[in-house]
DRENLUM-116348 format. One record per residue (C-alpha): residue in three letters; x, y, z; residue number from 1. Coordinates in pm, whole numbers, plus 50000, padded with zeros to 5 digits. Layout:
% DRENLUM-116348
{pt "ALA"; {X; Y; Z}; NUM}
...
END
This chain:
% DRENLUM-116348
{pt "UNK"; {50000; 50000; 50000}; 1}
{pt "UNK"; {50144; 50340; 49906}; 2}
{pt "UNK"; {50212; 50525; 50173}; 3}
{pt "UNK"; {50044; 50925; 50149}; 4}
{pt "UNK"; {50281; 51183; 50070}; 5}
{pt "UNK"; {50378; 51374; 50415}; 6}
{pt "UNK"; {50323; 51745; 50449}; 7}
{pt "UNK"; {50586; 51971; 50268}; 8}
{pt "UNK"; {50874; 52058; 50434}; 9}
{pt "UNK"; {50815; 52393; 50491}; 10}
{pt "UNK"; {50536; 52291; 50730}; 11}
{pt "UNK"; {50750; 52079; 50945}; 12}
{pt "UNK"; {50963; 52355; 51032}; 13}
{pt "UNK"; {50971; 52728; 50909}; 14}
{pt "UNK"; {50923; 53021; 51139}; 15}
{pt "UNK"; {50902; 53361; 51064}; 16}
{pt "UNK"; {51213; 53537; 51216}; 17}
{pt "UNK"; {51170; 53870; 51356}; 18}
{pt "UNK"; {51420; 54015; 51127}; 19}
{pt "UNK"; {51285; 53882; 50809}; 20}
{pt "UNK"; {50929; 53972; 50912}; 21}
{pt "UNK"; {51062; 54343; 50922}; 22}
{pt "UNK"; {51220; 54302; 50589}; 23}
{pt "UNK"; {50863; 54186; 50481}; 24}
{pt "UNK"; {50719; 54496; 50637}; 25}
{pt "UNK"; {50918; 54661; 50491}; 26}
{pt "UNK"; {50864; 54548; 50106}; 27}
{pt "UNK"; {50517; 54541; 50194}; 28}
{pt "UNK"; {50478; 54971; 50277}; 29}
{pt "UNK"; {50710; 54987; 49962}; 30}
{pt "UNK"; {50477; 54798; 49714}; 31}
{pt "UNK"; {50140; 54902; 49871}; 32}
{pt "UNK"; {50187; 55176; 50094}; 33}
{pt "UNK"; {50040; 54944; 50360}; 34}
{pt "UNK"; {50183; 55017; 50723}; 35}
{pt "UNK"; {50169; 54692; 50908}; 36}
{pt "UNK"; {50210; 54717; 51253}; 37}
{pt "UNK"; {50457; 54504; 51553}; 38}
{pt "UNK"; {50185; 54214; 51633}; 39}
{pt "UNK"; {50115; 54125; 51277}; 40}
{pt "UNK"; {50404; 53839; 51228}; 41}
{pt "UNK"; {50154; 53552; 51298}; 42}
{pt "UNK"; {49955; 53681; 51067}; 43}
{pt "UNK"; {50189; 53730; 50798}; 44}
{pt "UNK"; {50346; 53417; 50848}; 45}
{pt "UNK"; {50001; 53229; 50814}; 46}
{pt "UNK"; {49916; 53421; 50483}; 47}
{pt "UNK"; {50249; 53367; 50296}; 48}
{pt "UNK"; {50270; 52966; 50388}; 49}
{pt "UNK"; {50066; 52894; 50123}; 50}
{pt "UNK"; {50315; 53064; 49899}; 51}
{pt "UNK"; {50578; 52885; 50057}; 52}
{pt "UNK"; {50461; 52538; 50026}; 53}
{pt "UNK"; {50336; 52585; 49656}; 54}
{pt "UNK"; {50686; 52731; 49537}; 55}
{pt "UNK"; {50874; 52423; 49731}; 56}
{pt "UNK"; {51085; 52646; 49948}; 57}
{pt "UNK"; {51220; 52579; 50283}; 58}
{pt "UNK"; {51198; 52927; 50446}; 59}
{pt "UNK"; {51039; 53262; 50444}; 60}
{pt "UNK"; {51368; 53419; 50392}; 61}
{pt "UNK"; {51395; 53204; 50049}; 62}
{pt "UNK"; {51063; 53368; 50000}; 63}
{pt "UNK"; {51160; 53686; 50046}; 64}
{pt "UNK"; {51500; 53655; 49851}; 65}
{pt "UNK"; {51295; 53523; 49603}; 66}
{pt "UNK"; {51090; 53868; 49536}; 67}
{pt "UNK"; {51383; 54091; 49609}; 68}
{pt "UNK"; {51637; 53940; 49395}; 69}
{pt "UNK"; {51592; 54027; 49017}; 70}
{pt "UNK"; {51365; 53653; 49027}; 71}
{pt "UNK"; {51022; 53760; 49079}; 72}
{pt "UNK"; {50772; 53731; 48833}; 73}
{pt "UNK"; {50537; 53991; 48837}; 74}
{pt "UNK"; {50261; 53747; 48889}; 75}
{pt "UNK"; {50411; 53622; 49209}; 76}
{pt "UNK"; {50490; 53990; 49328}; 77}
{pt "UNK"; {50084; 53967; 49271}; 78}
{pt "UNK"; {50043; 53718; 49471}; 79}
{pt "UNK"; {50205; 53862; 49782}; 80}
{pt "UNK"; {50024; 54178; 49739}; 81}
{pt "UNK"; {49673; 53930; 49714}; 82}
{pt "UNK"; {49812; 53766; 50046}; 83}
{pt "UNK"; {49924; 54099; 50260}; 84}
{pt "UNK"; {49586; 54243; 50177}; 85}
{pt "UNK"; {49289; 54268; 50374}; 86}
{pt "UNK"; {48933; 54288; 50182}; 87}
{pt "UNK"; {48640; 54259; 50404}; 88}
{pt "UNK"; {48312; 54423; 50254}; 89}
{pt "UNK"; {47946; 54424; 50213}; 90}
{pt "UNK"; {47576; 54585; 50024}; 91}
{pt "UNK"; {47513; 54884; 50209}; 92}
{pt "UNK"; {47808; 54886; 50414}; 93}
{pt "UNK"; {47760; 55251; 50618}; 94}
{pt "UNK"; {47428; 55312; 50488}; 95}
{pt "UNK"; {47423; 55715; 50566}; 96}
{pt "UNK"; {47728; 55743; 50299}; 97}
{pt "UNK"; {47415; 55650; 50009}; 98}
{pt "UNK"; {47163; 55814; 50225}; 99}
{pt "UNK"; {47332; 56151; 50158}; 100}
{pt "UNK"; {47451; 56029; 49775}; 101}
{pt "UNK"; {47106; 55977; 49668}; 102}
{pt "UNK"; {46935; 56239; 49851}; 103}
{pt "UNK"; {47196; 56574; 49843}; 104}
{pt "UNK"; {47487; 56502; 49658}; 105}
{pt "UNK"; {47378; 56282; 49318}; 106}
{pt "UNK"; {47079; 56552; 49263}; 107}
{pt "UNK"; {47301; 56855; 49317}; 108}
{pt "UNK"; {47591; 56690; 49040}; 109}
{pt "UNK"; {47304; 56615; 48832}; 110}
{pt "UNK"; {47203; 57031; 48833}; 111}
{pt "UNK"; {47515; 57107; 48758}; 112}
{pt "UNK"; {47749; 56885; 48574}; 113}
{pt "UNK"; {47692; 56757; 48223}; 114}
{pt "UNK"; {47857; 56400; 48317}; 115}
{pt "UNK"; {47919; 56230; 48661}; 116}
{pt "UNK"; {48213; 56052; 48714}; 117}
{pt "UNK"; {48241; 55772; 49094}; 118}
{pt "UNK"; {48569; 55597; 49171}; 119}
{pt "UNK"; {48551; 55365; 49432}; 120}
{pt "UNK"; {48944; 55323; 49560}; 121}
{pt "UNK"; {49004; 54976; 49740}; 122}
{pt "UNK"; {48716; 54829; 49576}; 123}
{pt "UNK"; {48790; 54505; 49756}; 124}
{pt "UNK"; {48569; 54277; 49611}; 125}
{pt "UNK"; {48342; 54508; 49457}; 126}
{pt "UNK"; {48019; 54522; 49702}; 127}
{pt "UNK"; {48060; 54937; 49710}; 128}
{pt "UNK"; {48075; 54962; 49336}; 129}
{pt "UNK"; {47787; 54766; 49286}; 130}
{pt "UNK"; {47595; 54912; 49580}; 131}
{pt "UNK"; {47691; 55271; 49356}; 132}
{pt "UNK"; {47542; 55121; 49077}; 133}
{pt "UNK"; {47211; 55097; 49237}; 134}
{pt "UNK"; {47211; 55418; 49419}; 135}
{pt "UNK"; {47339; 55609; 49101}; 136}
{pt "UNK"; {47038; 55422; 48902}; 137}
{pt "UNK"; {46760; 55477; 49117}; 138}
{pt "UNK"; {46875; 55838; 49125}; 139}
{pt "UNK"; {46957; 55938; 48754}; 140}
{pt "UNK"; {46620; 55770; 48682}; 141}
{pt "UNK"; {46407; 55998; 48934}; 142}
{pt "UNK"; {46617; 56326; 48813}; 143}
{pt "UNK"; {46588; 56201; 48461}; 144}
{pt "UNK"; {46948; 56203; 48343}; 145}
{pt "UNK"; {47211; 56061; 48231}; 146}
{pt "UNK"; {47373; 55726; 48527}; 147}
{pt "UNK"; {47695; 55834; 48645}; 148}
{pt "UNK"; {47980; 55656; 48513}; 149}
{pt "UNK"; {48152; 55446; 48760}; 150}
{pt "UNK"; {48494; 55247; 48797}; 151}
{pt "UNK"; {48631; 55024; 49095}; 152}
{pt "UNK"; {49017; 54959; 49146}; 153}
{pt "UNK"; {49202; 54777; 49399}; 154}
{pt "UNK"; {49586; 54657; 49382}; 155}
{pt "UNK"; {49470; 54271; 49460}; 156}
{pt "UNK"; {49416; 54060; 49158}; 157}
{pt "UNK"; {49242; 53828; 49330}; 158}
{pt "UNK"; {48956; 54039; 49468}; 159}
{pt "UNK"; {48926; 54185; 49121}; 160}
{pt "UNK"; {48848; 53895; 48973}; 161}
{pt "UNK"; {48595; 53855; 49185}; 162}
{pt "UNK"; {48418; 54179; 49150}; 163}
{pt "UNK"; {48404; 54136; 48820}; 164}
{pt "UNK"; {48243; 53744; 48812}; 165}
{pt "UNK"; {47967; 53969; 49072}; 166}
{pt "UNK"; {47834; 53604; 49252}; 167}
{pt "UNK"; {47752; 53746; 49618}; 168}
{pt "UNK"; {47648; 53495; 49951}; 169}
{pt "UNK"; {47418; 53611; 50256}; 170}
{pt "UNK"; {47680; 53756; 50443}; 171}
{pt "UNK"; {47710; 54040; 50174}; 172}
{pt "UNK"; {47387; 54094; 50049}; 173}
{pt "UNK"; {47222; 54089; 50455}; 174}
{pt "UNK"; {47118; 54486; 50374}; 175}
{pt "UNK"; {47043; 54510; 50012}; 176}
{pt "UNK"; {46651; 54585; 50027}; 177}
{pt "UNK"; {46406; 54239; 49879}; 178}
{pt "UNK"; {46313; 54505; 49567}; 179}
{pt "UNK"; {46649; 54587; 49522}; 180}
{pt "UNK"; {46784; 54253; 49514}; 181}
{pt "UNK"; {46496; 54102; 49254}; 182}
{pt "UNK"; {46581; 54386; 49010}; 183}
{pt "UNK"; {47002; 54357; 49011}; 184}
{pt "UNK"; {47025; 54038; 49111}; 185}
{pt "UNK"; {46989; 53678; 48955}; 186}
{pt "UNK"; {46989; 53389; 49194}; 187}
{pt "UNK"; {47269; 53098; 49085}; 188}
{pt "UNK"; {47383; 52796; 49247}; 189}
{pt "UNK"; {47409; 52758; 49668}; 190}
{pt "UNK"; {47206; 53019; 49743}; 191}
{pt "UNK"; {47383; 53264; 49587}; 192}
{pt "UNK"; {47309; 53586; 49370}; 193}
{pt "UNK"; {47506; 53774; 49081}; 194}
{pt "UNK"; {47454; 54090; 49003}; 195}
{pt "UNK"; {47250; 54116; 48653}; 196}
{pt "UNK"; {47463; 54120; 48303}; 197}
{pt "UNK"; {47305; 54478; 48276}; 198}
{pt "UNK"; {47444; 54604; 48610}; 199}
{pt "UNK"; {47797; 54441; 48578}; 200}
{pt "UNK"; {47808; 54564; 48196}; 201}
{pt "UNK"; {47752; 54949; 48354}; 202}
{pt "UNK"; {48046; 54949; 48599}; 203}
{pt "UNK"; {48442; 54881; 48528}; 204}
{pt "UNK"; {48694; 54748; 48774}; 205}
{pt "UNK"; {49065; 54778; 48715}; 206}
{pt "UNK"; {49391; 54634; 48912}; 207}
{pt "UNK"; {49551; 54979; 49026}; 208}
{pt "UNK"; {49820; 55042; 49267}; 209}
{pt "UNK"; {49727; 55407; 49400}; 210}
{pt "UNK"; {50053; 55511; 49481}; 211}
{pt "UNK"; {50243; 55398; 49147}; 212}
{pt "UNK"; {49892; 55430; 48898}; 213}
{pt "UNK"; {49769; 55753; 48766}; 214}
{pt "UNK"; {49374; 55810; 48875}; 215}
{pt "UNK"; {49143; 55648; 48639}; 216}
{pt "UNK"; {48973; 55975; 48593}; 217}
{pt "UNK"; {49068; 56347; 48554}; 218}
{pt "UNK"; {48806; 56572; 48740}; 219}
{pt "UNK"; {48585; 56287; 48926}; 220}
{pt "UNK"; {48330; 56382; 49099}; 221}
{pt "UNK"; {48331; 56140; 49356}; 222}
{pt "UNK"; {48579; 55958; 49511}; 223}
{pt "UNK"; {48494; 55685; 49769}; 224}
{pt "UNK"; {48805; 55526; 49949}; 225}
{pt "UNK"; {48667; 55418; 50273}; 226}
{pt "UNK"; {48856; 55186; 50540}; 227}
{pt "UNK"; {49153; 55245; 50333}; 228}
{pt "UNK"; {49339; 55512; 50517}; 229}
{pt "UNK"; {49325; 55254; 50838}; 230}
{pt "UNK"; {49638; 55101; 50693}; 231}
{pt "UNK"; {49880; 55394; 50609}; 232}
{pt "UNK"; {50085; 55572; 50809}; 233}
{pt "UNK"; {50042; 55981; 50843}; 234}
{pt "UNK"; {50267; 56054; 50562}; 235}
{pt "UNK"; {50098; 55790; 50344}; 236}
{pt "UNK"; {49822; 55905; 50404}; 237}
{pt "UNK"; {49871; 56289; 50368}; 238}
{pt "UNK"; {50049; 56161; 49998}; 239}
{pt "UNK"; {49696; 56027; 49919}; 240}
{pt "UNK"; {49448; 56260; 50039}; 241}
{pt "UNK"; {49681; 56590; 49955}; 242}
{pt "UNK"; {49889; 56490; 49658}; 243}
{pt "UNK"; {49683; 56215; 49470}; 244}
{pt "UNK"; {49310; 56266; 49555}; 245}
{pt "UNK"; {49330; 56666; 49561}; 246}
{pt "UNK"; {49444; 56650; 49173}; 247}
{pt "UNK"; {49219; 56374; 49065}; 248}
{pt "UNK"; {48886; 56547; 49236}; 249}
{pt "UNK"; {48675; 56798; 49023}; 250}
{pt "UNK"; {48666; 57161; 49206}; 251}
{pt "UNK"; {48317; 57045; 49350}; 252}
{pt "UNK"; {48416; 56693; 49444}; 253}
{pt "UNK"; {48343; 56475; 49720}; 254}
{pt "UNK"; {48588; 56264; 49907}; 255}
{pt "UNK"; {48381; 55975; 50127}; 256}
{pt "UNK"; {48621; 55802; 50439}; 257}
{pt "UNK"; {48494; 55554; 50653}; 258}
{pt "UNK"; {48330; 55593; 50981}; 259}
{pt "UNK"; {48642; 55500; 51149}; 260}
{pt "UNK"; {48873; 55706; 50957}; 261}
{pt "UNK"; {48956; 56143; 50972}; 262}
{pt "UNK"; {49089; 56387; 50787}; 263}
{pt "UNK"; {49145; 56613; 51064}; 264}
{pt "UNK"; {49484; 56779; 51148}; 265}
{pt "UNK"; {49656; 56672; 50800}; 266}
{pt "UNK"; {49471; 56775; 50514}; 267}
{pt "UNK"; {49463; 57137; 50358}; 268}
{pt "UNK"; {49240; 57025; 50090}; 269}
{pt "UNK"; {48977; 56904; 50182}; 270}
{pt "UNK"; {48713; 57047; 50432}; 271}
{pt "UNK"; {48416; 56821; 50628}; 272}
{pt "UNK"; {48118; 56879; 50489}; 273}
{pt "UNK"; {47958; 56885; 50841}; 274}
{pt "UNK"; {47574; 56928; 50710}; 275}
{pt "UNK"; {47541; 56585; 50518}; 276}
{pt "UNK"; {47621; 56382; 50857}; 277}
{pt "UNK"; {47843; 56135; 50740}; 278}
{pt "UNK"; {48230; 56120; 50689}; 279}
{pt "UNK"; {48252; 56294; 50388}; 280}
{pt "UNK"; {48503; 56600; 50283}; 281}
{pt "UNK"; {48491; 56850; 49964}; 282}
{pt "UNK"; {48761; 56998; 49800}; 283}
{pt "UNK"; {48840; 57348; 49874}; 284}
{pt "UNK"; {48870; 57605; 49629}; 285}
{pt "UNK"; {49206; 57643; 49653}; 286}
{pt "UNK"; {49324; 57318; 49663}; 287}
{pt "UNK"; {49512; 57286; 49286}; 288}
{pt "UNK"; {49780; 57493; 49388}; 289}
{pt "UNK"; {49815; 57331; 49785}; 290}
{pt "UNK"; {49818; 56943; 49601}; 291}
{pt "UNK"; {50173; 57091; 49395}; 292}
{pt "UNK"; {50296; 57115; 49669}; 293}
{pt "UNK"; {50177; 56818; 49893}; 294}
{pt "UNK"; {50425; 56567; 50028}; 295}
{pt "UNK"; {50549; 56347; 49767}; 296}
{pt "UNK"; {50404; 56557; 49506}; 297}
{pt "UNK"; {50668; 56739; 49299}; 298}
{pt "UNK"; {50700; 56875; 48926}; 299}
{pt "UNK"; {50989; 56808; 48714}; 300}
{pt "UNK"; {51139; 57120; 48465}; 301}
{pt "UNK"; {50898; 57059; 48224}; 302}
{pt "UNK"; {50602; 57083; 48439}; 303}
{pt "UNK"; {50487; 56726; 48443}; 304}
{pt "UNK"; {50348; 56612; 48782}; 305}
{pt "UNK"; {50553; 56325; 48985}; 306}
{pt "UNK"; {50430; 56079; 49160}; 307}
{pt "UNK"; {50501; 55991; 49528}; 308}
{pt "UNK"; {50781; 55766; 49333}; 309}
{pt "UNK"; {50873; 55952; 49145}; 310}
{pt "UNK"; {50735; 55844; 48827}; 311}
{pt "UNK"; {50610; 56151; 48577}; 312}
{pt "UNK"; {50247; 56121; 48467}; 313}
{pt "UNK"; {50179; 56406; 48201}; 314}
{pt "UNK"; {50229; 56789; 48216}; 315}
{pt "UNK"; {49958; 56933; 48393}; 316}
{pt "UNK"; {49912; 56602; 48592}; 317}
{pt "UNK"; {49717; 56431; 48317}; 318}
{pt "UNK"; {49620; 56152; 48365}; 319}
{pt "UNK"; {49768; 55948; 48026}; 320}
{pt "UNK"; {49627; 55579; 48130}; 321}
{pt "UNK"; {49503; 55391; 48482}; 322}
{pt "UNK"; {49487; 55064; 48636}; 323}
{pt "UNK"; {49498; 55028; 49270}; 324}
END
């Protein structure tokens, strides 16, 4: 009788040294601008084994040599990224976010902007786009206009993917109203749903990194990026807000955070919009000429904006082309 194979090596015996776990940190803020905190090394060590055992290697230092060294496919730097990342979403999620989109902000766009442009940043698996989608339909209909065009991007592959396939359990969909859900959504196999052909055909999701990417857009009108912030440091977060949202955001745009997350004490962009009750900022008048010169934000002889690597995107800050 053959005798079943034993677990791989790796199993038996790795650990995740102290040292190397910094050095993972460390890779990690550089690719993703995520800060991850002492604590974390269990953690980290549980989501990379998987990695481990399928590339046969003995130790999380091999791993790590293995996407420092000139080796790494960019595939497998995708799958770290996937693995780092945390995605946790849902329908609905913070309900008075859509409660002031469909009832102040989406009919005061719709008075006075020809086109409406929604980026959800750190899409995850795609729950807020589609949750936009609705909103945005139910409220172009009653105004009588044209539906706001709207994109999702996150820097995991893997969550992409899934955004765009749009087949969502009860866990997600616990809030999504019974009239809502018959008109977007098709039941499938296990109990459950996918959004309808027509809904998933009317949004876009992209892979994006939003630190290395341009913006999707030029002049959006609203930006959601909420439980996002959670994970950067000050700085990273000042780079984002100040140097990368502040020239991607039309004059009149809105920024939405989540209901654990500020902007106050770092941003000179953005001001709370106190009277719509939620976490939400807009874009100060004069904020063009404070996001030149944000942290990280610099302009090169010719005029072209840098990003917070460096990289030049356009003169003017043009957005050329966009996958986070």
């Amino acid at each position: 009788m053959n005798t079943p194979p034993g677990p791989a090596p790796v199993l038996a015996g790795a650990t995740l040294a102290q040292d190397t776990f910094d050095k993972f940190r460390a890779l990690i803020y550089q690719k993703t601008g995520i800060h991850m905190r002492e604590g974390k090394q269990i953690l980290i060590a549980n989501r990379l084994r998987k990695r481990l055992v399928h590339l046969k290697l003995a130790s999380y230092e091999e791993y790590y040599s293995l996407l420092t060294a000139g080796r790494c496919s960019d595939a497998e730097m995708a799958q770290f990224i996937d693995a780092v990342s945390t995605n946790e979403t849902y329908f609905f999620r913070e309900g008075n976010h859509f409660t002031a989109l469909s009832t102040t902000i989406l009919p005061e766009l719709f008075r006075t902007q020809g086109r409406v442009r929604i980026w959800s940043a750190g899409c995850s698996t795609g729950e807020e786009v589609y949750t936009l989608r609705i909103v945005a339909d139910q409220a172009a209909r009653a105004a009588g206009v044209r539906e706001p065009e709207i994109v999702g991007t996150d820097i995991s592959t893997t969550v992409i993917s899934r955004a765009r396939g749009g087949i969502y359990k009860d866990r997600a969909l616990r809030l999504v109203p019974p009239e809502l859900l018959k008109t977007y959504f098709v039941p499938v196999d296990n109990g459950a749903f996918q959004v309808s052909a027509e809904a998933r055909a009317r949004v876009e999701f992209r892979v994006h990194n939003l630190f290395t990417d341009p913006p999707p857009w030029e002049g959006v009108n609203i930006i959601f990026c909420r439980n996002v912030m959670i994970y950067f440091d000050k700085p990273t977060q000042t780079k984002l807000v100040d140097g990368i949202f502040a020239r991607a955001i039309h004059p009149d745009g809105y920024l939405f955070i989540g209901h654990s997350e500020s902007l106050s004490g770092f941003t000179k962009c953005f001001t709370y919009a106190s009277a719509l009750k939620a976490p939400i900022y807009r874009r100060k008048k004069d904020a063009a000429a404070v996001a030149r010169d944000a942290p990280g934000v610099t302009l090169d002889a010719a005029g072209a904006v840098r990003d917070v690597f460096g990289t030049a995107k356009g003169a003017g800050g043009t957005a050329r082309e966009g996958t986070l």
